[in-house]
C-alpha positions in Angstrom: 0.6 37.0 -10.7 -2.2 35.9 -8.8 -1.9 34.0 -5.6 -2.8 30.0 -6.4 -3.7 27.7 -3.3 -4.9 24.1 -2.6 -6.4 22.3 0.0 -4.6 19.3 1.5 -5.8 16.7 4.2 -3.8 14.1 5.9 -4.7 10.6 6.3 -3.8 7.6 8.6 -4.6 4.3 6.4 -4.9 0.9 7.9 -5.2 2.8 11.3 -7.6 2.3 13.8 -6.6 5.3 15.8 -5.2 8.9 15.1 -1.1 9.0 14.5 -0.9 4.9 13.8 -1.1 3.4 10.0 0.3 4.8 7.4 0.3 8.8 6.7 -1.3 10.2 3.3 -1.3 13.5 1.7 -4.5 13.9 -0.3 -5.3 16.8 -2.6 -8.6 17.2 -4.0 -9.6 18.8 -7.3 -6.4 20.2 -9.2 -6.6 19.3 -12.8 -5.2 22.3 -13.5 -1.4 21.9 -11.9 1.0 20.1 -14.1 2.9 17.5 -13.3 6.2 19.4 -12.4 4.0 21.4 -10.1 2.5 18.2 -8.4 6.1 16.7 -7.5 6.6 20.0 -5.5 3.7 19.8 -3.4 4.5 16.4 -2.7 8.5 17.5 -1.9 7.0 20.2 0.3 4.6 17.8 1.9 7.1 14.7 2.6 4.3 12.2 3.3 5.0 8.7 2.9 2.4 9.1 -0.4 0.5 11.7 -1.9 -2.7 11.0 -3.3 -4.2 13.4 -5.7 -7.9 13.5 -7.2 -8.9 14.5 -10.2 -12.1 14.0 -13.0 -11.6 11.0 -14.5 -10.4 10.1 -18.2 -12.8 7.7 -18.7 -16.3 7.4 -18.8 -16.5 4.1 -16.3 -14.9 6.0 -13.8 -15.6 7.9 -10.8 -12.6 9.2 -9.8 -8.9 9.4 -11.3 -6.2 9.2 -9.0 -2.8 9.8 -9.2 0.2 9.2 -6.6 3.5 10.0 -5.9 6.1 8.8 -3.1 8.0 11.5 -1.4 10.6 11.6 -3.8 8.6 12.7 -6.3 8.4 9.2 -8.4 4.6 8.3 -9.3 3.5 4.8 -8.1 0.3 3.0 -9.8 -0.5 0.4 -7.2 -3.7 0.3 -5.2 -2.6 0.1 -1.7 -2.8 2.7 1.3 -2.5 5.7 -1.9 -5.6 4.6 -3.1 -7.8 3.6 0.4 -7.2 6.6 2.2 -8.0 8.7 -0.7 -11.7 7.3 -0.9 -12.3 7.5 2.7 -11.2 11.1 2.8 -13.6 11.4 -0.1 -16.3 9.0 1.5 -15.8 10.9 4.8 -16.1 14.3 3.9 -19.2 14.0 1.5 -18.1 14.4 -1.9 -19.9 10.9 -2.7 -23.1 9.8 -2.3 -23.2 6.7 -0.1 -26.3 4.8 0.9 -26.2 2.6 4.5 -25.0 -1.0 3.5 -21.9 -1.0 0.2 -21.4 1.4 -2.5 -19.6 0.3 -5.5 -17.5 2.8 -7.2 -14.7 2.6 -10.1 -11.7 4.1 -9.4 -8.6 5.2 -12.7 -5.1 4.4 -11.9 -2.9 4.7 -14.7 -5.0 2.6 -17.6 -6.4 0.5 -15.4 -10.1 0.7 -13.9 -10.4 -1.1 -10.6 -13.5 -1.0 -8.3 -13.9 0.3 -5.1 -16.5 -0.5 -2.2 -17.3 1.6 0.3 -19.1 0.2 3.4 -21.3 2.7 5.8 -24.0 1.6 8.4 -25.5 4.2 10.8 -22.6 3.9 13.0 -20.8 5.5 10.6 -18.4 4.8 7.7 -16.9 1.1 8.6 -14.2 0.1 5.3 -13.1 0.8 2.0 -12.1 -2.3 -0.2 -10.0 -2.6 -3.2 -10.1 -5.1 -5.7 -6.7 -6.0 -6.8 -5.3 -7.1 -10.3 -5.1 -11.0 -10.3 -2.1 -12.5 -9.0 1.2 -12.7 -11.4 3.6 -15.2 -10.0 7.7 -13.9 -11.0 10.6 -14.9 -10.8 12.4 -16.2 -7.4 15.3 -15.7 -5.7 17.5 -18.3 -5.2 20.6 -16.5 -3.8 20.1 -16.3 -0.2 23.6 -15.5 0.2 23.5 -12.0 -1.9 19.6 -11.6 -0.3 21.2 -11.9 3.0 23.9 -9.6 2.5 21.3 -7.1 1.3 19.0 -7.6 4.0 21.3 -7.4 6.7 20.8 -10.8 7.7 22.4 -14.4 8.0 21.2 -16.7 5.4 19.6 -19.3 8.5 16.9 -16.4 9.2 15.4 -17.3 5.8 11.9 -20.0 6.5 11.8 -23.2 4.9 9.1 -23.9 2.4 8.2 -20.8 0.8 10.3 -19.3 -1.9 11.4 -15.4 -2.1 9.2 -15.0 -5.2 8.2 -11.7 -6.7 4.5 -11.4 -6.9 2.4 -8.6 -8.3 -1.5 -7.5 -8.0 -1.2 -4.6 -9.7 2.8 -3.6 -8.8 5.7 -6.5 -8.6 6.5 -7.0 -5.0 10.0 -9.2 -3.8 8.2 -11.5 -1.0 10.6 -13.3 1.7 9.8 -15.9 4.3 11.6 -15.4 7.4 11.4 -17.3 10.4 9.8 -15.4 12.9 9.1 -11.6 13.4 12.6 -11.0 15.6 14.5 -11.5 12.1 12.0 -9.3 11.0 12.9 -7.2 13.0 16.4 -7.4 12.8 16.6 -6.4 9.1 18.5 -3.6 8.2 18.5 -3.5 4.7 21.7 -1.6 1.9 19.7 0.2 -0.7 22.2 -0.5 -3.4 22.3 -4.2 -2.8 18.6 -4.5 -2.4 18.3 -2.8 -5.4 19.9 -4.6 -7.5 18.5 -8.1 -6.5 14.9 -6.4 -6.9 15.8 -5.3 -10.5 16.7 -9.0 -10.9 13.8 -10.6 -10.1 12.0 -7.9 -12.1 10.3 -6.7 -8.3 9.9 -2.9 -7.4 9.8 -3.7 -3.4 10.9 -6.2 -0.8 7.9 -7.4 1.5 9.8 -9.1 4.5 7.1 -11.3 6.6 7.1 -14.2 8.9 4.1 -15.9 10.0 3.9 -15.3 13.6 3.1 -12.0 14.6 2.4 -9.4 17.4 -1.7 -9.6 17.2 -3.1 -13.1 18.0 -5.8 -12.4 15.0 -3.2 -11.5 12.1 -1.5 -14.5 9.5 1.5 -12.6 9.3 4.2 -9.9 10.5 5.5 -7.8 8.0 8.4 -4.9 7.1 8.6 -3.1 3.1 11.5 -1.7 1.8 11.5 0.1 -1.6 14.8 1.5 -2.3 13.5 2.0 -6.3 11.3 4.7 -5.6 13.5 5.8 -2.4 11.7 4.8 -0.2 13.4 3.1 2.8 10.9 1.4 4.9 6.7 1.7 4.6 4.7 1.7 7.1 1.4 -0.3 5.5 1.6 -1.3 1.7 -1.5 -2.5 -0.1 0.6 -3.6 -2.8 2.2 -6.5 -1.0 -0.3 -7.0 1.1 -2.2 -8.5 -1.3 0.2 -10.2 -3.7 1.4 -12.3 -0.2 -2.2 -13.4 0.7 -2.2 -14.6 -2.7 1.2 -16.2 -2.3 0.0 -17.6 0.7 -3.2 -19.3 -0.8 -1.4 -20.8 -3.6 1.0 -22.2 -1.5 -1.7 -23.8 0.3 -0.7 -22.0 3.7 -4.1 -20.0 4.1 -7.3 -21.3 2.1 -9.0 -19.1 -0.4 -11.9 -17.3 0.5 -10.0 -16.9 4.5 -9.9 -13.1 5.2 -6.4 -12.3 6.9 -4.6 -9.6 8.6 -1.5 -8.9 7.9 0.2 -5.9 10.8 2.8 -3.8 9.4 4.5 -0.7 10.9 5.0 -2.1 14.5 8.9 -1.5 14.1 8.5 1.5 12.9 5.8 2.4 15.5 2.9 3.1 13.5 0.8 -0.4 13.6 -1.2 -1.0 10.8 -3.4 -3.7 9.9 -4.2 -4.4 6.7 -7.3 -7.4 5.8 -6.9 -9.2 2.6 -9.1 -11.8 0.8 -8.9 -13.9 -1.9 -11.7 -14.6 -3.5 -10.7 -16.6 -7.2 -8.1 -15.1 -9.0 -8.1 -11.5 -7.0 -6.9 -10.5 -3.9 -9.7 -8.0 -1.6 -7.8 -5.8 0.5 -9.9 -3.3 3.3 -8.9 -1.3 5.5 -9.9 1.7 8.2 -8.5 5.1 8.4 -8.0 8.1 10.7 -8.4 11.8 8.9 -5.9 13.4 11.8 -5.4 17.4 9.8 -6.0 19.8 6.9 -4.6 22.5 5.4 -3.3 25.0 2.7 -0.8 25.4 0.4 0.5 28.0 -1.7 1.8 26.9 -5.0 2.0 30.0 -6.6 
C-alpha cells in the first residue's frame, strides 16, 4: 500500500504573540480521508481543536470546514476552529485578498456564515466572524447544585445577571461571578457540570466576571466543556459572543460597543477575543500567531 501523508500547521488564535491564545491544528485539502480517519489525526495531534478544509458543498461557499475537539467529537460552532483556519488560509496565500476587507462565506455543518478578512500593507490585521443571532435559554436557578459543580460557594455568584444558556451558533451555560479571583478559584467536577449543562439544554459553561486583568477588556473569563471532554479552553468564540450578546440585552454594555473579552490567563495562554453586536448578531475578531508545520503519515 502506498504511503499517504498530510500537511498540518499549528495556530495560536486570539493571540497576539507566538505560544499565547488558543492552539489549532489545521489540515488543508483532504476530501479524500473519511471520517474515522480524521478523528485519528486529531487523537494523534491532541490540539485543543482541529480544523480541517475542504471544497465546499455548496455553491455560496468558499470554503467547508470541519472541526473536531481532541477527543475526537466534531463541534459546529464558529469560534477560535473557524478564525484560525482562515488566517492560516489568508496567511499563506491560498485566497485572494485585496488591501482594505475581503468578504468570504464560510460551510459549517448546514449553515453558511460570512467571513471578513482585513489586510492593509502592514500586513494581514483580523479575521471576523459573523455569528448566528442570539438564542436566549433556559437559566439556572440552582446555585446550590451550580456551586457544588463549580467548586464554589454559592456567595461567589454576582447579583443581577442570571446563569442563562445562550447560543450564537452552539448553546453556551453563562455565569456571573463576582470578580475574576472566584474565577479563578473554580475547579469544576465534570459529572456534576455535566448534568446541570444537559439541564439547561447548554453544551459549555462560560465562567466570567466583569473586572478583568487588562484595563481595555469588559470581562474575565474561564470555559469548561465536560460534553465534548474538554476540561478547560483556552479562548472560545462560541461564548464569546453569546455573552456580549447577554451583556447588551441586559443593558450592561450598549450595542454597537466593540469589547474584549481575555480568556486563558489561568491557564497561561492570554487570549483576547473582540466582539460586537451589531442588531441581532454578535461580530467576533480576532488575531493569530502561525507558530509550526508539519507531516503526518496516515497511511
Amino acid at each position: 500500500m502506498a504511503q499517504v501523508e498530510i500537511d498540518f500547521h499549528l495556530v495560536d488564535v486570539f493571540a497576539e504573540r507566538p505560544l499565547t491564545g488558543n492552539p489549532l491544528a489545521v489540515v488543508a485539502e483532504v476530501d479524500g480521508l473519511d471520517d474515522d480517519t480524521m478523528r485519528d489525526v486529531v487523537r494523534e495531534l491532541q490540539q485543543a481543536e482541529t480544523t480541517f478544509l475542504l471544497r465546499p458543498r455548496m455553491a455560496a461557499a468558499d470554503w467547508r470546514l470541519r472541526s473536531f475537539t481532541a477527543a475526537g467529537v466534531e463541534v459546529f460552532g464558529a469560534g477560535h476552529n473557524s478564525l484560525g483556519a482562515w488566517w492560516w488560509m489568508a496567511e499563506s496565500g491560498r485566497l485572494h485578498l485585496s488591501d482594505g476587507v475581503t468578504v468570504l462565506v464560510q460551510e459549517i455543518g448546514e449553515r453558511l456564515l460570512p467571513v471578513e478578512i482585513e489586510r492593509s500593507g502592514h500586513g494581514l490585521q483580523s479575521v471576523t466572524l459573523t455569528q448566528a443571532p442570539p438564542v436566549f435559554g433556559k437559566c439556572c436557578q440552582n446555585w446550590p447544585a451550580l456551586a457544588g459543580a463549580l467548586g464554589l460557594s454559592e456567595e461567589d455568584f454576582a447579583a443581577g445577571l442570571p446563569a442563562q444558556t445562550v447560543s450564537t451558533g452552539t448553546a453556551h451555560l453563562l455565569v456571573p461571578v463576582k470578580n475574576r479571583a472566584a474565577v479563578g478559584h473554580a475547579h469544576p467536577e465534570a459529572g456534576k457540570l455535566a448534568e446541570i449543562l444537559s439541564s439547561t439544554g447548554a453544551q459549555g459553561c462560560y465562567l466570567f466576571s466583569l473586572d478583568a486583568v487588562s484595563p481595555s477588556a469588559a470581562a474575565h473569563a474561564r470555559f469548561f466543556n465536560p460534553t465534548v471532554g474538554l476540561f478547560e479552553d483556552a479562548a472560545t468564540g462560541s461564548a464569546a459572543g453569546p455573552l456580549a450578546c447577554q451583556l447588551v440585552a441586559r443593558g450592561v454594555v450598549r450595542a454597537g460597543t466593540a469589547i474584549t473579552i481575555e480568556q486563558g490567563y489561568e491557564m497561561e495562554r492570554p487570549s483576547l477575543l473582540r466582539v460586537e453586536v451589531l442588531g441581532d448578531s454578535a461580530r467576533l475578531s480576532g488575531r493569530c500567531v502561525t507558530v509550526g508545520n508539519g507531516k503526518l503519515r496516515v497511511r
